[in-house]
C-alpha positions in Angstrom: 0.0 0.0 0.0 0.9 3.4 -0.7 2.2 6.1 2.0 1.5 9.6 1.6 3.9 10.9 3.6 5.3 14.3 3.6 7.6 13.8 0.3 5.5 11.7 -1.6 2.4 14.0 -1.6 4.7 16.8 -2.4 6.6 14.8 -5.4 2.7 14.0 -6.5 1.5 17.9 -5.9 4.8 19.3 -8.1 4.6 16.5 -10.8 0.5 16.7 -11.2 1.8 20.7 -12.1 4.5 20.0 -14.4 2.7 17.6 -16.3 -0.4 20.3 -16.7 2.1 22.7 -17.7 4.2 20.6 -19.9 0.9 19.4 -21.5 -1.0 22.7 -22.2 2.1 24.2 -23.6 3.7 21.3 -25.2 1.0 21.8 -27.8 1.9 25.4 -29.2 5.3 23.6 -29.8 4.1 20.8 -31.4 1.7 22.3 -34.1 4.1 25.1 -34.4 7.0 22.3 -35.5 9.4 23.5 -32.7 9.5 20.4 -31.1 13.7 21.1 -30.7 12.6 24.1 -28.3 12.2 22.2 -25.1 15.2 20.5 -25.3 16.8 24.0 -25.9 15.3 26.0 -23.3 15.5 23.5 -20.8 19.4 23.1 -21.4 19.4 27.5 -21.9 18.3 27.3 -18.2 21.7 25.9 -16.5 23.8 28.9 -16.7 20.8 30.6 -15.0 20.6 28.4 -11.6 24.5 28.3 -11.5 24.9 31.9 -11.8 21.5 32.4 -9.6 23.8 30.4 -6.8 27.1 32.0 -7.3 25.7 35.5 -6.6 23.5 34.6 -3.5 25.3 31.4 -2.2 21.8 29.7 -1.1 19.0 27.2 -3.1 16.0 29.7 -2.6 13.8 27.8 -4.8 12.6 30.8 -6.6 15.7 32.6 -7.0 16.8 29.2 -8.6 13.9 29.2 -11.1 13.7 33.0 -11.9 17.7 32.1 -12.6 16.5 29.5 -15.0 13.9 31.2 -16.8 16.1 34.6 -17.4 18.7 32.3 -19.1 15.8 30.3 -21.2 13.9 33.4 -22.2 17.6 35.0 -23.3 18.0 31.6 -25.4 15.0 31.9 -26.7 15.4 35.5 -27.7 18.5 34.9 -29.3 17.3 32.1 -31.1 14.4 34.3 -32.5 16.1 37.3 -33.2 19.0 35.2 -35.4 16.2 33.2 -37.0 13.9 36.7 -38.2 17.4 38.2 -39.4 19.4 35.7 -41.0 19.1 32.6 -43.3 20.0 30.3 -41.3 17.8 27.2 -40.4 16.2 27.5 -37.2 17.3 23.8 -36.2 20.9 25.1 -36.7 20.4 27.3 -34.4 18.4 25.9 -31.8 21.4 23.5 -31.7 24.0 26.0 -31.6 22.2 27.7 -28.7 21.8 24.7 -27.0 25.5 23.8 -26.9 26.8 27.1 -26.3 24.5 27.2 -22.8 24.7 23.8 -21.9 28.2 23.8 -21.7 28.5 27.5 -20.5 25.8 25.5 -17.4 28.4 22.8 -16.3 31.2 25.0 -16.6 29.7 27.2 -13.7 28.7 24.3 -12.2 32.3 23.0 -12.6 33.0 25.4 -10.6 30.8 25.6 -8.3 31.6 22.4 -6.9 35.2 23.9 -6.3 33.7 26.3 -3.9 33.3 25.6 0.0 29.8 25.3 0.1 29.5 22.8 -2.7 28.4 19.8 -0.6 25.4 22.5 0.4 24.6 23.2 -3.3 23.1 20.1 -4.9 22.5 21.2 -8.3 23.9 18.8 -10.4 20.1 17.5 -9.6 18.9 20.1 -12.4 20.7 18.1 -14.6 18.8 14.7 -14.0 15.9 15.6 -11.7 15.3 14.7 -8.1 11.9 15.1 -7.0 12.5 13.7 -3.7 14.6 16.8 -2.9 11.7 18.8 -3.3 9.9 20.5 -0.8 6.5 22.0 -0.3 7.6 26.0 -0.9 8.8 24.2 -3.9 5.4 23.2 -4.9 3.9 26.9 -3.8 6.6 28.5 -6.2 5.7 26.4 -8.9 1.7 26.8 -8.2 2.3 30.1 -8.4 3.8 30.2 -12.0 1.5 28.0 -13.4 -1.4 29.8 -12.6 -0.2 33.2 -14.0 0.7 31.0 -16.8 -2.5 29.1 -17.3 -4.6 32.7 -16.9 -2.6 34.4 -19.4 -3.0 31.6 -21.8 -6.6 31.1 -21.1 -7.2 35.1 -21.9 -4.9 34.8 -25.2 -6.1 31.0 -26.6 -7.9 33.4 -29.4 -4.8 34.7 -30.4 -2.2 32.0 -29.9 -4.8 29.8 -31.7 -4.8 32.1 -34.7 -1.6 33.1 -34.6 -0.5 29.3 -34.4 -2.3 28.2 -37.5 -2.5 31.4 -39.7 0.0 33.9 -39.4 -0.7 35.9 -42.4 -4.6 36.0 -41.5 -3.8 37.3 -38.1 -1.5 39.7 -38.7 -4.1 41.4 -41.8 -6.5 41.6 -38.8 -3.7 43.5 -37.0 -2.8 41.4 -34.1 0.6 41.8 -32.6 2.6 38.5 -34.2 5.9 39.6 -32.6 4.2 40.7 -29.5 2.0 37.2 -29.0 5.1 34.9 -30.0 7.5 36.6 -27.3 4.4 36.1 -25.1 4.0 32.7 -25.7 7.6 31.2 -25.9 7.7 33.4 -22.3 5.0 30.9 -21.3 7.0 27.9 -22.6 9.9 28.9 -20.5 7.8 28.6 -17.6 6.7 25.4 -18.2 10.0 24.1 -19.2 11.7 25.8 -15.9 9.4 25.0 -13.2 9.9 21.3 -14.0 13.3 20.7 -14.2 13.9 20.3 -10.6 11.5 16.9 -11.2 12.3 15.8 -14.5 15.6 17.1 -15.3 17.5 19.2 -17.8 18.3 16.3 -20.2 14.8 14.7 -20.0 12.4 18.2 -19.7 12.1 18.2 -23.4 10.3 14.5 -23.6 7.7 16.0 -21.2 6.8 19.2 -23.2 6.8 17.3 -26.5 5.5 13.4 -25.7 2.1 14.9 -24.3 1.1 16.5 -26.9 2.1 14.5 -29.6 -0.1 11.7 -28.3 -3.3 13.7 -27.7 -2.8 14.7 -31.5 -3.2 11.1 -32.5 -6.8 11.5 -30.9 -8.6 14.8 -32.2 -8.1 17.1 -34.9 -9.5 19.9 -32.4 -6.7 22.2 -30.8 -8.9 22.4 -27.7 -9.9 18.2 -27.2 -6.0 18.3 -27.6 -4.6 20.5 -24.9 -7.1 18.9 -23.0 -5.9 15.6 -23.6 -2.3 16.7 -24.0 -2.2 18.0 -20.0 -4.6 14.7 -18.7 -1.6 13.1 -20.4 1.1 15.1 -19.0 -0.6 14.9 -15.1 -1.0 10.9 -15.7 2.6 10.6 -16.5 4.0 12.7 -13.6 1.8 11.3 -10.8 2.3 7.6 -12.2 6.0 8.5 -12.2 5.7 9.7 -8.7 3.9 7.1 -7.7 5.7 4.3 -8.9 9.1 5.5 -7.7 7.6 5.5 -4.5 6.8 1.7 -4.4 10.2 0.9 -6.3 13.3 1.6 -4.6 16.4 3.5 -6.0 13.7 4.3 -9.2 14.0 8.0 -9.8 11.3 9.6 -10.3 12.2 11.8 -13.9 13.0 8.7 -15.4 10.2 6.6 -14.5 8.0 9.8 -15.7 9.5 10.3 -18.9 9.4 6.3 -19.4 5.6 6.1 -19.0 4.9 9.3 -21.4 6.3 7.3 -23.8 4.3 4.4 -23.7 1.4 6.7 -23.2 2.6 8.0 -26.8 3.3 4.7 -28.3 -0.2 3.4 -27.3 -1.9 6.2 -29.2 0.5 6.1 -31.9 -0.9 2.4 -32.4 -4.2 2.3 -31.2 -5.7 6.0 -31.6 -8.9 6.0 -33.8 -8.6 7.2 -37.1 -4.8 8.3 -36.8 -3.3 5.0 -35.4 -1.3 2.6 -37.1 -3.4 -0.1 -36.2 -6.8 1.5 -37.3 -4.7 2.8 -40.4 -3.9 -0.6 -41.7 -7.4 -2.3 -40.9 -9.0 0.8 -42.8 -6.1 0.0 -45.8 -6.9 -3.4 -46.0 -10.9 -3.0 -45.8 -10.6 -0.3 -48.4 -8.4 -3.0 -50.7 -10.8 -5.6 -49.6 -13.6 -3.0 -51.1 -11.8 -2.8 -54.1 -11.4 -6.5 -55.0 -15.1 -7.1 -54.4 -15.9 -3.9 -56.6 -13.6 -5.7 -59.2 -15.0 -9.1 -58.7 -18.5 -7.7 -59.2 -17.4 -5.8 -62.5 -16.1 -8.9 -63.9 -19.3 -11.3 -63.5 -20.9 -7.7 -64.7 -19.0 -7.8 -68.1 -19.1 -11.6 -68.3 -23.3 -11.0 -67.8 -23.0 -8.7 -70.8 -21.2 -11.1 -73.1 -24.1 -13.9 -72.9 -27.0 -14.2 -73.9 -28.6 -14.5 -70.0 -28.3 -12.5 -67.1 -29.1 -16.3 -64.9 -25.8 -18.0 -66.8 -24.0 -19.6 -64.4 -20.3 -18.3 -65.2 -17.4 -21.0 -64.0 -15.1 -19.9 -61.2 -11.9 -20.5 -63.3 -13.1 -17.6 -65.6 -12.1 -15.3 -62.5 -8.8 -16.0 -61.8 -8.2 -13.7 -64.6 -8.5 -11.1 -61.7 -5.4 -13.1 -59.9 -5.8 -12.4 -56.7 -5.2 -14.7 -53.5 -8.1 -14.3 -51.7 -10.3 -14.4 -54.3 -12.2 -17.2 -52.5 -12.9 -15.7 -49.3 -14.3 -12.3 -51.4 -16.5 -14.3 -53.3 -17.6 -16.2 -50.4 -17.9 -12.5 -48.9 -20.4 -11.5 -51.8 -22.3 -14.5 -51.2 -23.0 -13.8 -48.0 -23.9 -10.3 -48.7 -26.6 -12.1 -51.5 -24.7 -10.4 -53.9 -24.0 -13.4 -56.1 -25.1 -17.2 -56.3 -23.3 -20.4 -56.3 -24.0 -23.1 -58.0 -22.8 -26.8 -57.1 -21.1 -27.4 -60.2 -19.0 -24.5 -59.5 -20.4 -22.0 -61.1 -21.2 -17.9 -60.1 -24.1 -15.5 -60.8 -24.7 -12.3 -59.9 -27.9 -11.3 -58.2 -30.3 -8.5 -58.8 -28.9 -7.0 -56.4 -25.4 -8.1 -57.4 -25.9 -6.5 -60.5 -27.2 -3.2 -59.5 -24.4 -2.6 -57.6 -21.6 -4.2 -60.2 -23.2 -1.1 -62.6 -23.2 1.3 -59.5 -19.2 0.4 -59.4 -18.4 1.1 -63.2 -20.7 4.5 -63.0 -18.3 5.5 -59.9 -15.0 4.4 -62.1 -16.0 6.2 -65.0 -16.7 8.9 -62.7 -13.6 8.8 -61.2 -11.8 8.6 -64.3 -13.4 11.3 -66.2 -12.4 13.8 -63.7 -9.1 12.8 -63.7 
């Protein structure tokens, strides 16, 4: 059975808001193809605790994630401003910026661990995540950024919405594109920063992206989505926390990030409509259409070339069509009364056979005349 304490409620109260963030936002930076941004802002955030700690010499929880933020929002200003004025791909640079602050981050933290108080400074756990370090001022700070974050967004969906599929259309009605999209990847540093105490530098980005790349495989609604994107995000974190908490020496980030994924492979399989299992029964029923249609257009033309409609046609005659399930589609038709069978091995179409054999040449000449 499982103990609430003190630290697991906590872990479960912090995770439960980083996998709401990380859902609702994740899904600006999936439709927007910036998936690379969350791994980008959440390594841009390093230099920002380090320095955060260098200057004050104490883990103040919220001078550790305004630190962070600062450094991702400068990231992701830089990455902007070089992307509007230059040529060069915005993957290119996302990656350059990425590197450049990363390794700017464990320098600082290089040396921090040089100084005296380095056994009192812990923050290599940015790096990997440690929720069990976490403590309930922890969860307050991060309440508190997610609700400014989730109002604003809630005020702006309108305009992030437009803004997110139609650029061009939004900017003739004369909303503020620059203004909104510094607004927005503001909001994504937030989400990104408040959970990398939990999750971890290196594994933030699975948790802003996963999310909501699963809730697309189930609605082609941007709403349903973000809805299911941050039910996804919380089920994640809580399960992480959760199961950590029965397991020992499991941390809790990668146990998180772990059952996002399946939550993402699942609906990558099994989502309706968009699923790869849905999309290869609806393949082969559609191919299965089309050899019956075929099947039907042969006995049609066959019916044509004699002198009765009630000629029983041999089976052989079909294998013209050469496919190897021919039996089980004719068996298929005969079941739908479609066609008859005779016990010498002959095939007839029905009157009902027949009217729709002349309904599938009308929609191929259709077809093809348009063409």
């Amino acid at each position: 059975m499982i103990d609430f304490d003190y630290t697991l409620t906590t872990v479960v109260l912090g995770g439960a808001l980083v996998g709401l963030l990380s859902g609702v936002f994740g899904v600006y930076a999936v439709l927007r193809k910036q998936s690379l941004l969350g791994d980008t802002i959440s390594h841009s955030a390093l230099p920002g605790i380090a320095l955060v700690f260098l200057v004050l010499q104490v883990k103040h929880p919220l001078a550790l994630i305004l630190g962070a933020m600062v450094s991702g929002w400068l990231g992701t200003m830089i990455i902007s401003s070089v992307s509007n004025r230059t040529r060069i791909k915005l993957d290119t640079i996302m990656a350059v910026v990425l590197a450049v602050f990363f390794g700017l981050g464990l320098a600082l933290l290089s040396l921090i661990q040089k100084l005296p108080t380095a056994n009192q400074a812990g923050l290599t756990k940015f790096l990997y995540g440690n929720a069990s370090t976490m403590l309930r001022q922890d969860v307050y700070v991060m309440a508190g950024f997610s609700a400014v974050a989730l109002i604003v967004v809630f005020l702006l969906w309108k305009e992030f919405k437009l803004a997110t599929f139609d650029v061009d259309f939004a900017r003739s009605l004369g909303f503020p594109i620059r203004a909104l999209d510094m607004i927005l990847l503001s909001l994504i540093v937030v989400a990104i920063t408040i959970g990398l105490q939990m999750v971890g530098v290196v594994l933030m980005s699975a948790m802003l992206v996963a999310p909501a790349a699963a809730a697309r495989q189930w609605t082609n609604r941007m709403g349903v989505m973000t809805l299911i994107s941050a039910f996804f995000g919380m089920l994640a974190s809580v399960s992480g926390a959760l199961l950590s908490s029965t397991i020992e020496k499991l941390p809790t980030g990668p146990s998180t990030v772990c059952i996002i994924t399946l939550v993402f492979v699942f609906s990558i399989l099994f989502a309706p409509t968009r699923g790869l299992l849905w999309q290869g029964l609806k393949r082969r029923y559609n191919h299965g259409e089309i050899a019956l249609a075929r099947i039907l257009e042969e006995l049609y033309w066959l019916a044509q070339n004699h002198d009765s409609l009630a000629h029983y046609h041999e089976l052989r005659l079909l294998q013209a069509i050469n496919h190897q399930r021919i039996d089980t589609y004719i068996a298929n038709l005969s079941r739908q009364k479609l066609v008859e069978l005779s016990g010498a091995g002959g095939i007839r179409l029905t009157a009902a056979g027949l009217e729709r054999a002349e309904s599938a040449i009308e929609e191929t000449n259709g077809s093809a005349a348009k063409s």
